[in-house]
N, CA, C and O atoms as a GROMACS GRO file, in nm:
protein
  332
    1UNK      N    1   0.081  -0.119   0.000
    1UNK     CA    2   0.000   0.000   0.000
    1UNK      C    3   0.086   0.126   0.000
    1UNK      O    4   0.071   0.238  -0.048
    2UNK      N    5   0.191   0.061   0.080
    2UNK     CA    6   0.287   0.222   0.048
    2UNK      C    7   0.280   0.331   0.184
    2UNK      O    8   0.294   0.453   0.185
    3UNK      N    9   0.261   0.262   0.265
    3UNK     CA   10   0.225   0.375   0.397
    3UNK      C   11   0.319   0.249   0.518
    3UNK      O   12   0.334   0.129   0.540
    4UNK      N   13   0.354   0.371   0.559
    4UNK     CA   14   0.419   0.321   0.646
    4UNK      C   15   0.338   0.295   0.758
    4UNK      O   16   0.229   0.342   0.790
    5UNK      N   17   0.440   0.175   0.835
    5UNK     CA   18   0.392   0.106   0.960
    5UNK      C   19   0.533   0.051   1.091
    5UNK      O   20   0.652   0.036   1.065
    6UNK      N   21   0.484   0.037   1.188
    6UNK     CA   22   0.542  -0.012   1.342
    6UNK      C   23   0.512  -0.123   1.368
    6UNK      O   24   0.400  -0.173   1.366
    7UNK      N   25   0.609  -0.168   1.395
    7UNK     CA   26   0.623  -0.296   1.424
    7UNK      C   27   0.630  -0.317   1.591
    7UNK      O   28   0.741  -0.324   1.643
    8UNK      N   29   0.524  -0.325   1.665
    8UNK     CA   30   0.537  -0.307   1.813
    8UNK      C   31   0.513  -0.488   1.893
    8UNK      O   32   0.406  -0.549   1.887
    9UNK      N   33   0.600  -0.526   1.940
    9UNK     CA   34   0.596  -0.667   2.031
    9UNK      C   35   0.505  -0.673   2.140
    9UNK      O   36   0.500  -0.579   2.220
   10UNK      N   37   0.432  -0.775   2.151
   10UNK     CA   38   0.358  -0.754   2.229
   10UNK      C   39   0.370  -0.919   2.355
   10UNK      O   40   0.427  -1.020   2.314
   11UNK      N   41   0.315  -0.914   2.483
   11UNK     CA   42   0.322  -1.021   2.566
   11UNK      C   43   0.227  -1.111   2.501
   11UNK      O   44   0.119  -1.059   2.475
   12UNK      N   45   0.245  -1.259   2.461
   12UNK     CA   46   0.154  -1.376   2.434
   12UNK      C   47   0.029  -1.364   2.495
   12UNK      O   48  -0.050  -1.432   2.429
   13UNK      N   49  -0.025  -1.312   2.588
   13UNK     CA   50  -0.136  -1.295   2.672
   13UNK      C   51  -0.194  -1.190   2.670
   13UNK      O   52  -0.304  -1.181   2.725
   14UNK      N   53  -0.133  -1.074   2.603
   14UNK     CA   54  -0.177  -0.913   2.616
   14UNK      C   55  -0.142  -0.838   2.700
   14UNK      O   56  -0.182  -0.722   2.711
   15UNK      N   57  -0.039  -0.909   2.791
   15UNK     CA   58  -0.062  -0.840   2.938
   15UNK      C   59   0.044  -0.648   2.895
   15UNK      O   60   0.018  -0.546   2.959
   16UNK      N   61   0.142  -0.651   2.788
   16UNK     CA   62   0.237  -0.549   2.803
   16UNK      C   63   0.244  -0.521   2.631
   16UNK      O   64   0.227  -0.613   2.551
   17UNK      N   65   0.267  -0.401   2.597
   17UNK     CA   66   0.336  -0.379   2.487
   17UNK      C   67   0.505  -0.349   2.521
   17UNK      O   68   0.548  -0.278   2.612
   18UNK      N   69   0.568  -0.407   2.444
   18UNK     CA   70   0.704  -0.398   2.467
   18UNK      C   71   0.757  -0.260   2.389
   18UNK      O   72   0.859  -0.267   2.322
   19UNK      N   73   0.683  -0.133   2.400
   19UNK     CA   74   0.757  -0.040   2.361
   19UNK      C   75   0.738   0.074   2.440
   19UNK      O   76   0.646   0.102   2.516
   20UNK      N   77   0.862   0.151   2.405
   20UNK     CA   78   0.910   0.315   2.491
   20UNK      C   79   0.994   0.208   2.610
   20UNK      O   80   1.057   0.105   2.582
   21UNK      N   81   0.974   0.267   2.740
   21UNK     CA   82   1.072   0.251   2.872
   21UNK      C   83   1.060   0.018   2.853
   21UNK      O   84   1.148  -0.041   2.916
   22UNK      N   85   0.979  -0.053   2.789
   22UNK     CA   86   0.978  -0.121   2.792
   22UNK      C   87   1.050  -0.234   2.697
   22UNK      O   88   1.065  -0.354   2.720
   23UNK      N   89   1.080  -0.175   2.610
   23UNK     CA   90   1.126  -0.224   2.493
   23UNK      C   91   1.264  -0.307   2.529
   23UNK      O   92   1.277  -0.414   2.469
   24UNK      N   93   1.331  -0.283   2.587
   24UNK     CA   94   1.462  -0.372   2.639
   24UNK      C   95   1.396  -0.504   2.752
   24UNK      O   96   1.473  -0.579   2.811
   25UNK      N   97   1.336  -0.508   2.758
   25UNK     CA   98   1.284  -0.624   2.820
   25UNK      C   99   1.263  -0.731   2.739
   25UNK      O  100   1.217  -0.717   2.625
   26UNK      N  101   1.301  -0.867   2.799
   26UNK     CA  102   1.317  -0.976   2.726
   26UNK      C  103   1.163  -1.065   2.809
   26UNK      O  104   1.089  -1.133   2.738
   27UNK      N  105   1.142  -1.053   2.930
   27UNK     CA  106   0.992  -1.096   2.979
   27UNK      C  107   0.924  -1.027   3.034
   27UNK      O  108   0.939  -0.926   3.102
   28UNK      N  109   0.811  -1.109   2.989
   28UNK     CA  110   0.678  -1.019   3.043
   28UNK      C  111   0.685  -0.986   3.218
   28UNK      O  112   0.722  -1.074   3.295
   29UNK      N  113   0.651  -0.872   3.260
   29UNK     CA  114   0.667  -0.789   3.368
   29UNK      C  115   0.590  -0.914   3.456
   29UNK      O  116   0.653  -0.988   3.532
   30UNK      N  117   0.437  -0.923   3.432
   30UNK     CA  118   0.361  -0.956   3.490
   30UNK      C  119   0.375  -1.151   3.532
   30UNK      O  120   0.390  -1.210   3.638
   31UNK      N  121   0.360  -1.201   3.378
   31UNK     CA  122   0.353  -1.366   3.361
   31UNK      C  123   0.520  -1.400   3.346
   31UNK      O  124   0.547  -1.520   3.348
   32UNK      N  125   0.594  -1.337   3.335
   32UNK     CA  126   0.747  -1.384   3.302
   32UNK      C  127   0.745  -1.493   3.202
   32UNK      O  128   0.797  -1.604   3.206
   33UNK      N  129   0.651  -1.419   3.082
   33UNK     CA  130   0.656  -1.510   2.986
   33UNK      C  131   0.742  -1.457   2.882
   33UNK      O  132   0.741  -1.335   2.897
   34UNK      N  133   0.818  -1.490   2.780
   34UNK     CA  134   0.932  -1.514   2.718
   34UNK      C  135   0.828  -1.424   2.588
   34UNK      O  136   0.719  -1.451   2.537
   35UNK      N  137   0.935  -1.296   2.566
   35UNK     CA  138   0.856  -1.225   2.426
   35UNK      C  139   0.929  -1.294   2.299
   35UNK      O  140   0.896  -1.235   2.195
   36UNK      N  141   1.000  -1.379   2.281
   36UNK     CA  142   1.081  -1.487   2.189
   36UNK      C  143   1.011  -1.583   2.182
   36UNK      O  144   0.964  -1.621   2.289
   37UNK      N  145   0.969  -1.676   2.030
   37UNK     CA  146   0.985  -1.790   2.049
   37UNK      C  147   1.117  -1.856   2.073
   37UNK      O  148   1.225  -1.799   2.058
   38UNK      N  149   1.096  -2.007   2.119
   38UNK     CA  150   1.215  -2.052   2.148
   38UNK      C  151   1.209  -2.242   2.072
   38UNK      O  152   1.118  -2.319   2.038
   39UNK      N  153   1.370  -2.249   2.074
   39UNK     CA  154   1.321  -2.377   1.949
   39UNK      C  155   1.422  -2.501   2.080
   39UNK      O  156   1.493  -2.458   2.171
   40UNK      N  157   1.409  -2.591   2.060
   40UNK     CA  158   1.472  -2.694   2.132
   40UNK      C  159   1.527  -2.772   2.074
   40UNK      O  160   1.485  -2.857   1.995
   41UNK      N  161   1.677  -2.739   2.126
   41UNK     CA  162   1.784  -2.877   1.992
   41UNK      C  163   1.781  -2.991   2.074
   41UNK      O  164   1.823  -2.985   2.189
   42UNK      N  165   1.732  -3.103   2.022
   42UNK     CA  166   1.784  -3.224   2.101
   42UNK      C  167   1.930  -3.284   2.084
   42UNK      O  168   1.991  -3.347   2.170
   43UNK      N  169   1.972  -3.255   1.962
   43UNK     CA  170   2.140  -3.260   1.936
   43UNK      C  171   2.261  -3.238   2.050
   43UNK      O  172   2.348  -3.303   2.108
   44UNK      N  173   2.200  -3.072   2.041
   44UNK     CA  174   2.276  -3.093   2.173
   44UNK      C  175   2.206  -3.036   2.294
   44UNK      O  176   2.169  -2.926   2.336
   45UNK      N  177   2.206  -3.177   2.334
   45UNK     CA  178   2.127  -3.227   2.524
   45UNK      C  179   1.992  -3.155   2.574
   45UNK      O  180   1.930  -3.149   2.680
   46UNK      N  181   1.979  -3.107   2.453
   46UNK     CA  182   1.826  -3.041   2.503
   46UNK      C  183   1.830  -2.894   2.539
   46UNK      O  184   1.744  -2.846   2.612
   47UNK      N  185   1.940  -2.812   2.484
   47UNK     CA  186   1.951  -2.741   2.547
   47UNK      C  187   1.831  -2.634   2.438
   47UNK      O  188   1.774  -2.670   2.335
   48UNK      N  189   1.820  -2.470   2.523
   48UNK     CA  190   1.725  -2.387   2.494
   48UNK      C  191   1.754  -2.294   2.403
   48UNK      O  192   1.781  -2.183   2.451
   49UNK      N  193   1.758  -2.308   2.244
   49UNK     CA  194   1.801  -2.152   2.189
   49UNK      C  195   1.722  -2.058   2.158
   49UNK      O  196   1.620  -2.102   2.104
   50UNK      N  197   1.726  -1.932   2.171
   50UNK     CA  198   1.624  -1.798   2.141
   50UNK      C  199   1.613  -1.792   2.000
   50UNK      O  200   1.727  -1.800   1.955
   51UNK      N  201   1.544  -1.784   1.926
   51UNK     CA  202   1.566  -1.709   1.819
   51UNK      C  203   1.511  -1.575   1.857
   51UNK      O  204   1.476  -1.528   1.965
   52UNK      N  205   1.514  -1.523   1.722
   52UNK     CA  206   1.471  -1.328   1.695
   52UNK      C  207   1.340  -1.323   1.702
   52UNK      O  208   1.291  -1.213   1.729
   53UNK      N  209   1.267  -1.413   1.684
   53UNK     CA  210   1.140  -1.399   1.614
   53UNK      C  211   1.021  -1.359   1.768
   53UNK      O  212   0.997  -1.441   1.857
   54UNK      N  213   0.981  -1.260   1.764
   54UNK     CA  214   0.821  -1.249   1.808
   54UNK      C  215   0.779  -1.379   1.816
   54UNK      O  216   0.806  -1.475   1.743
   55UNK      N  217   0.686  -1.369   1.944
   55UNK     CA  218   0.537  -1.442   1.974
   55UNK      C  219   0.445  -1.372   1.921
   55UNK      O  220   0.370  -1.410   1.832
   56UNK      N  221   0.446  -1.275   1.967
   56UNK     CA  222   0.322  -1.216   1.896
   56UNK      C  223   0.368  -1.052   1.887
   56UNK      O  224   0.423  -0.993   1.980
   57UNK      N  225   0.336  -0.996   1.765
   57UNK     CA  226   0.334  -0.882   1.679
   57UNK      C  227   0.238  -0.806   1.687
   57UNK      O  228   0.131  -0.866   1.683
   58UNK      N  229   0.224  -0.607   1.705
   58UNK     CA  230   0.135  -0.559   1.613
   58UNK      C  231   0.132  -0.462   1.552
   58UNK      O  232   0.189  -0.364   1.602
   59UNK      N  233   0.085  -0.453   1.461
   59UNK     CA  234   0.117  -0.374   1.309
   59UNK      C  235   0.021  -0.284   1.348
   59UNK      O  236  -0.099  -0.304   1.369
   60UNK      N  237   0.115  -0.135   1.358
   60UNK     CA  238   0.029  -0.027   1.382
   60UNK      C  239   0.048   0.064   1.276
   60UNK      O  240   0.162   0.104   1.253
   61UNK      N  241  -0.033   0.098   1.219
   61UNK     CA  242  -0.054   0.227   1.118
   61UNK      C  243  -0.142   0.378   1.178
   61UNK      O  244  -0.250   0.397   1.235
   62UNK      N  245  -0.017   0.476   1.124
   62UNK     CA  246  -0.048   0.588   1.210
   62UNK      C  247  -0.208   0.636   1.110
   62UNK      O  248  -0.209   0.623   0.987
   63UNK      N  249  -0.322   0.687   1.184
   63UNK     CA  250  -0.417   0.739   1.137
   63UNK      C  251  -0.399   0.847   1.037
   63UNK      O  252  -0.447   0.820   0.927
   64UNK      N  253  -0.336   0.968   1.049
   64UNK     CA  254  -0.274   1.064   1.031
   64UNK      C  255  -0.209   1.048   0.876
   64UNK      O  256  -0.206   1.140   0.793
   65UNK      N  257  -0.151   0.891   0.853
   65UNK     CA  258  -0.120   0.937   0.728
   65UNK      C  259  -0.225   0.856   0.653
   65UNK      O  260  -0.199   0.859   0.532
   66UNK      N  261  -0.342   0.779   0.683
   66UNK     CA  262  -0.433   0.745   0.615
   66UNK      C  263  -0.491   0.822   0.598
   66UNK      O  264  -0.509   0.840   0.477
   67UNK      N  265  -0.550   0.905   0.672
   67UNK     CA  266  -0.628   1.036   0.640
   67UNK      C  267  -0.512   1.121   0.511
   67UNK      O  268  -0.579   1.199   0.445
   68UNK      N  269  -0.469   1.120   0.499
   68UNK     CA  270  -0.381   1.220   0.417
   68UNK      C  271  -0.418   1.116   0.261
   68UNK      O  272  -0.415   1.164   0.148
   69UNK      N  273  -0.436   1.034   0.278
   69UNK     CA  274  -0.435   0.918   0.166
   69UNK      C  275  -0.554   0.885   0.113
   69UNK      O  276  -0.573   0.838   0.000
   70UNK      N  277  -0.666   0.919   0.230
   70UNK     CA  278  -0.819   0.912   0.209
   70UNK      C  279  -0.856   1.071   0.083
   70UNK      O  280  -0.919   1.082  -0.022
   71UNK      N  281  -0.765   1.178   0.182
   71UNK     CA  282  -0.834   1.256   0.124
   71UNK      C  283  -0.758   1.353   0.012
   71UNK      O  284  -0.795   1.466  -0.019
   72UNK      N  285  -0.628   1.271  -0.046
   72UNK     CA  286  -0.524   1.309  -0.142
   72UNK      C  287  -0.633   1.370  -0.290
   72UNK      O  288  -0.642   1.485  -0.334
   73UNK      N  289  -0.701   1.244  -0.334
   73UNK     CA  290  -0.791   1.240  -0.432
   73UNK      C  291  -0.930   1.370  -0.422
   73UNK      O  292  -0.997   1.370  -0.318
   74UNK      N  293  -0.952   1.432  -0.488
   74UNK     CA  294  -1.061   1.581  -0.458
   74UNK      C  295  -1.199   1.525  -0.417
   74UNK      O  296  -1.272   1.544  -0.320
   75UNK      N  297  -1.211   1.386  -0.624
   75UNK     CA  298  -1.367   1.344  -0.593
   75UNK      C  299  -1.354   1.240  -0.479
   75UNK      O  300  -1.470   1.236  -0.439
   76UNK      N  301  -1.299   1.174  -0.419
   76UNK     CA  302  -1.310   1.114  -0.324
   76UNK      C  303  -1.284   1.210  -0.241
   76UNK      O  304  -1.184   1.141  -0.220
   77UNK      N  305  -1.270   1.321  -0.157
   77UNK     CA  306  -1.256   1.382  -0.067
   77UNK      C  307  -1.412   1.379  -0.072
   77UNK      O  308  -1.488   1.293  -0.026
   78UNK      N  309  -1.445   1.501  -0.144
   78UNK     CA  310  -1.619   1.512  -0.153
   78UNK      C  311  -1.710   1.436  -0.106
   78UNK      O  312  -1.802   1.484  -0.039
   79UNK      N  313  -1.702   1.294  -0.134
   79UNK     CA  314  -1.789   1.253  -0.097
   79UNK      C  315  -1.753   1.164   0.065
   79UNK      O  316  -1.821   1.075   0.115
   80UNK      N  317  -1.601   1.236   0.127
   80UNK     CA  318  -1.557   1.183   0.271
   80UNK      C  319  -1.635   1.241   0.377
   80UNK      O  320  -1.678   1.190   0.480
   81UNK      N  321  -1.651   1.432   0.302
   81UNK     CA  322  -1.727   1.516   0.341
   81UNK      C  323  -1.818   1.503   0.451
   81UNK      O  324  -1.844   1.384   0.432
   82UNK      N  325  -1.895   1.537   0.565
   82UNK     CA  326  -2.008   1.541   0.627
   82UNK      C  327  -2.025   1.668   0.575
   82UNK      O  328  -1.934   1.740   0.533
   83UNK      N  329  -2.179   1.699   0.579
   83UNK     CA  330  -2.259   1.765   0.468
   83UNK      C  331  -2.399   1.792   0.582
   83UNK      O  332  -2.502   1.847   0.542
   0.00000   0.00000   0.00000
């Protein structure tokens, strides 16, 4: 679409967004649940590796530039109009 977006981490449960003063945190405040999935090598002994990847993600788009995008076009402005 061409509009930019944020990529904000969020706790598996809802409990925290991991951004501003929170963002360096690796667990959830509340559940001390792990904002990483995590994969398990049995190779070697079972041990625990992190990857990068999110549990869970959310894709925020600022209002501000949709509106700018809604109402770029004139005849579509017109009829965005309240009247």
């Amino acid at each position: 679409m061409g509009m930019e977006y944020k990529r904000i981490y969020a706790c598996p449960n809802d409990c925290i967004l991991f951004k501003n003063k929170f963002e360096g945190l690796k667990k959830c405040l509340k559940l001390r649940l792990s904002r990483y999935k995590q994969k398990i090598y049995s190779e070697d002994s079972g041990q625990i590796e992190k990857d990068d990847l999110a549990l869970k993600v959310v894709w925020y788009l600022s209002i501000v530039l949709r509106f700018k995008r809604l109402f770029a076009n004139l005849k579509d402005a017109k009829n965005l109009r309240c009247m």
